[in-house]
N, C-alpha and C positions, 0 to 999 in steps of 0.2 A: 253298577252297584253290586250286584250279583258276583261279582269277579273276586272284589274287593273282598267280599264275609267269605267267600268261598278261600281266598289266601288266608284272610284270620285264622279259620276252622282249619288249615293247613296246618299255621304256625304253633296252635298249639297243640294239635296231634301229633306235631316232630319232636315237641318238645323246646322250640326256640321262645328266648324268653322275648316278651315286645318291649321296646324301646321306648323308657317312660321319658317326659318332656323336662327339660332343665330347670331348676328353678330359676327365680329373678338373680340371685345371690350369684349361683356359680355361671351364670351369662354375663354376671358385671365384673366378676371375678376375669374372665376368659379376655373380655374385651380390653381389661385395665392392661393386663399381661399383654397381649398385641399392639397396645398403643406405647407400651413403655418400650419392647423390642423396635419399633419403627421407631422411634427420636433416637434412643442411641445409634441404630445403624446409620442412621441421618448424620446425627455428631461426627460418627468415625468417617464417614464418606466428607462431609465440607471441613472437617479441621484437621489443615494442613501446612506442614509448616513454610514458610516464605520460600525456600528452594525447592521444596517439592512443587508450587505453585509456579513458578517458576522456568521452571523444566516441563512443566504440562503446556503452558500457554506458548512454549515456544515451538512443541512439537504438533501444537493446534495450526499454528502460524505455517510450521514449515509442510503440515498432511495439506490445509487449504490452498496454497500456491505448488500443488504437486511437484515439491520437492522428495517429498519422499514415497518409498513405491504406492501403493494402496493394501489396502489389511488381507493374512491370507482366507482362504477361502473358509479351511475349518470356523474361522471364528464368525460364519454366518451358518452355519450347520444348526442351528437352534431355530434359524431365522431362515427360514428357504423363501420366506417369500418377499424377502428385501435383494434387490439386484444392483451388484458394484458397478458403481457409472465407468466409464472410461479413462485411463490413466491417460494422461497425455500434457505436454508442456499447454502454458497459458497460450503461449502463439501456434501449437500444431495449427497447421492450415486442415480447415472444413470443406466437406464436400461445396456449400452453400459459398464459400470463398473462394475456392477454386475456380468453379462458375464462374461468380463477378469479377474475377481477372482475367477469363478468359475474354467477358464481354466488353471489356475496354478496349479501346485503338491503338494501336501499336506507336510508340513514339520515335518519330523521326529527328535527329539532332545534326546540323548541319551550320555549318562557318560560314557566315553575310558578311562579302567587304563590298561597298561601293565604291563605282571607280567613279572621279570627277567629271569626265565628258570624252566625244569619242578619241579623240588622243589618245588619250589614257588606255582607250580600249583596245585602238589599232595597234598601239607598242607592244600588248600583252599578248594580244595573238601570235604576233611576230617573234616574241621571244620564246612563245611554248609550240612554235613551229611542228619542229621536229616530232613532236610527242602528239599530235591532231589524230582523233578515233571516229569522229564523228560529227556532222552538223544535223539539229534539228528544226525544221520551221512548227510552230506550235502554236495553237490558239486557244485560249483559251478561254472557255465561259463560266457565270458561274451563274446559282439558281438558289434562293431558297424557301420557306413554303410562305401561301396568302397573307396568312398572322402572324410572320416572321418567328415560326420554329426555330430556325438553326439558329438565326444573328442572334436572339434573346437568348440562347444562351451556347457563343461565340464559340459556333459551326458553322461551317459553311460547305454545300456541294459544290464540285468541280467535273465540267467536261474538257479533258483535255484531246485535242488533234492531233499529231503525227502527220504532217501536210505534205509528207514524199512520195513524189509520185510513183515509183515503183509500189511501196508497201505502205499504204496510210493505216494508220493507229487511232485507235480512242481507248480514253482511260478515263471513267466515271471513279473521283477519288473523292472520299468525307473528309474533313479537315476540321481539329475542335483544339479549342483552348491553347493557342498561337501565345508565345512568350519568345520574346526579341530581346537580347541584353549583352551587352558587350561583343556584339558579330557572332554572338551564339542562339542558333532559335532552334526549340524545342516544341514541336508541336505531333497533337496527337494524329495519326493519316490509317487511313482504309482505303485501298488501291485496290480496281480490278477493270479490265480490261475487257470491253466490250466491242460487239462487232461495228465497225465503224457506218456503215449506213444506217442504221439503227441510230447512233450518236447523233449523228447529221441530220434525221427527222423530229430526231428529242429538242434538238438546237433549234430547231425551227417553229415546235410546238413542245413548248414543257410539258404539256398535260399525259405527253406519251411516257413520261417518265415512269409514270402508276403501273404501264402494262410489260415494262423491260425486265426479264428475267434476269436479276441479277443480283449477288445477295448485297451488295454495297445496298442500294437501292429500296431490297428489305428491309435490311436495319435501319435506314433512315425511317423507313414508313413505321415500323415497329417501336424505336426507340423513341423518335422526336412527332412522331404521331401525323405528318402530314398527310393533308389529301387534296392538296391543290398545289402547285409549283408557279414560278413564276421566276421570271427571268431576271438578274441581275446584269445584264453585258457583259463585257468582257475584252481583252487584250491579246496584242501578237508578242509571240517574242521568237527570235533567231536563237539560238543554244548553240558552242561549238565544245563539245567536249573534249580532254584531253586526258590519256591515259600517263600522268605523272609523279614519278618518287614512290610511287607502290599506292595513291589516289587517283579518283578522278574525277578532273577541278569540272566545274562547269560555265563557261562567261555567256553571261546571259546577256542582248541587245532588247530590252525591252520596250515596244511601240503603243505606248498612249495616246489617243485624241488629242491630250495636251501639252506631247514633247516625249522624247526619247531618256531612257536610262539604262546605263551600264552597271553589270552586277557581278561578281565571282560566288558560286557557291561549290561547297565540299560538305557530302557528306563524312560521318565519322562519326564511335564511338570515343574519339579522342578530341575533341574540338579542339579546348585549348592548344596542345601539341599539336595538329595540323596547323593550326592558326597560326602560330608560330612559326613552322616552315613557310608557309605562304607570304606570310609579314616580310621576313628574312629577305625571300626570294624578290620583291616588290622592290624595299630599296634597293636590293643590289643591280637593278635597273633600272632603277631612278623613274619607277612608277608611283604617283600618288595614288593614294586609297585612304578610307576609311571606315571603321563599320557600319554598318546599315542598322540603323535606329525604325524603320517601318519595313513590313512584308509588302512583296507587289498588290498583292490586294488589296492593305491595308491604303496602301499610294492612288490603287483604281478607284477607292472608295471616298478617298479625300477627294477628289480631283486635281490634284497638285502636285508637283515634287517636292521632297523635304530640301528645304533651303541648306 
């Protein structure tokens, strides 16, 4: 309070005059003037003629679908504490999608012809003689967890053998979402190759699958949540590969408990066109075939052949 009388006693020993209070008159006077300046700048701002309107909504349209670049920077200079989001098309790919693409399984696409019975099979060897790379003896098991993880939603684990007795192999592969259509199947796979005595005690006891270093293995545990394994069975098959026409085919002898099947597969980014070569190649030896309408698993799991 003291401060205050002490500035009065100031103001008017400088001589400044004090600031008398407005009347009612010229405060409704001041305000009529402010509110009449605000509706016309209002006016001039929303009445516009149908082209002008026009031409604004379509450069609203084309800034919102980042067509056009973003505003430059001067014109937030007023506004420093407003920050211009990022330009970029509707689809630039996100770090967050990057990611989830890399976490999907890699898709294997490969040409299924079935051959009618071993006849069929033995001609075909015989005619892709010359070009033989390889034979595999193979077994394979498959697993998946206590409350059906994987089948509920159509994955499935794979142990595979390499049964040569110089170099035996194991291949612990994921398999998801299996599509078969016209001798074309498309299915999602993660392959990794594990030390095979390891393999051979997993086959024996699933539950050792929990403690295999292996990242197939993780992302099962990770992605589909299991914590118990359990064994599915499983099937032999004989593979002789051959290195032909710049592919290479695979005839598969597959050995079920309840009958044999013969199979060609080829991988390829071209199905169709291989397919076609293969087709070709078939009648002009007067091999039957046709395409394979189930995956061997799918036939392990029926019990049956497809008629």
């Amino acid at each position: 309070m003291e401060q205050i009388i002490d500035l009065y006693l100031k103001q008017i020993r400088v001589g400044i005059p004090l600031r008398k209070a407005k009347s009612k008159k010229s405060r409704d006077a001041e305000a009529k003037t402010y509110k009449n300046r605000s509706e016309s700048g209002r006016q001039r701002r929303t009445r516009r003629s149908p082209q002008t309107t026009r031409r604004r909504h379509r450069f609203i349209l084309l800034r919102h679908h980042c067509l056009l670049p973003p505003p430059p920077l001067r014109s937030l200079r007023r506004r420093p504490h407003l920050q211009i989001p990022p330009h970029r098309p509707l689809n630039h790919p996100t770090k967050s999608s990057i990611t989830a693409s890399i976490s999907r399984l890699l898709m294997e696409v490969e040409v299924k012809l079935r051959l009618p019975n071993k006849s069929a099979h033995q001609k075909l060897l015989a005619a892709l003689s010359p070009f033989h790379a390889a034979t595999h003896h193979q077994h394979n098991t498959f697993y998946d967890g206590s409350a059906a993880e994987l089948s509920s939603r159509r994955a499935v684990l794979r142990l595979r053998f390499h049964e040569e007795p110089d170099r035996p192999k194991c291949f612990v592969t994921l398999k998801a979402n299996a599509v078969l259509a016209n001798g074309v199947s498309r299915v999602e796979e993660d392959e990794e190759e594990v030390d095979y005595s390891i393999g051979k005690a997993c086959s024996e006891n699933p539950q050792k699958l929990k403690d295999v270093d292996s990242r197939v293995l993780r992302r099962v545990k990770e992605e589909f949540g299991i914590e118990s394994y359990v064994s599915l069975g499983g099937f032999k098959n004989v593979r002789n590969v051959f290195e032909w026409k710049g592919v290479e085919l695979e005839i598969d002898q597959v050995s079920y408990e309840f009958g044999d099947m013969y199979e060609i597969e080829c991988e390829s980014v071209e199905p169709e066109k291989v397919k076609g070569i293969i087709t070709e190649f078939l009648k002009e030896n007067g091999i039957e075939y046709s395409d394979s309408v189930k995956s061997k698993f799918a036939i392990f799991r029926a019990g049956m052949l497809p008629s």
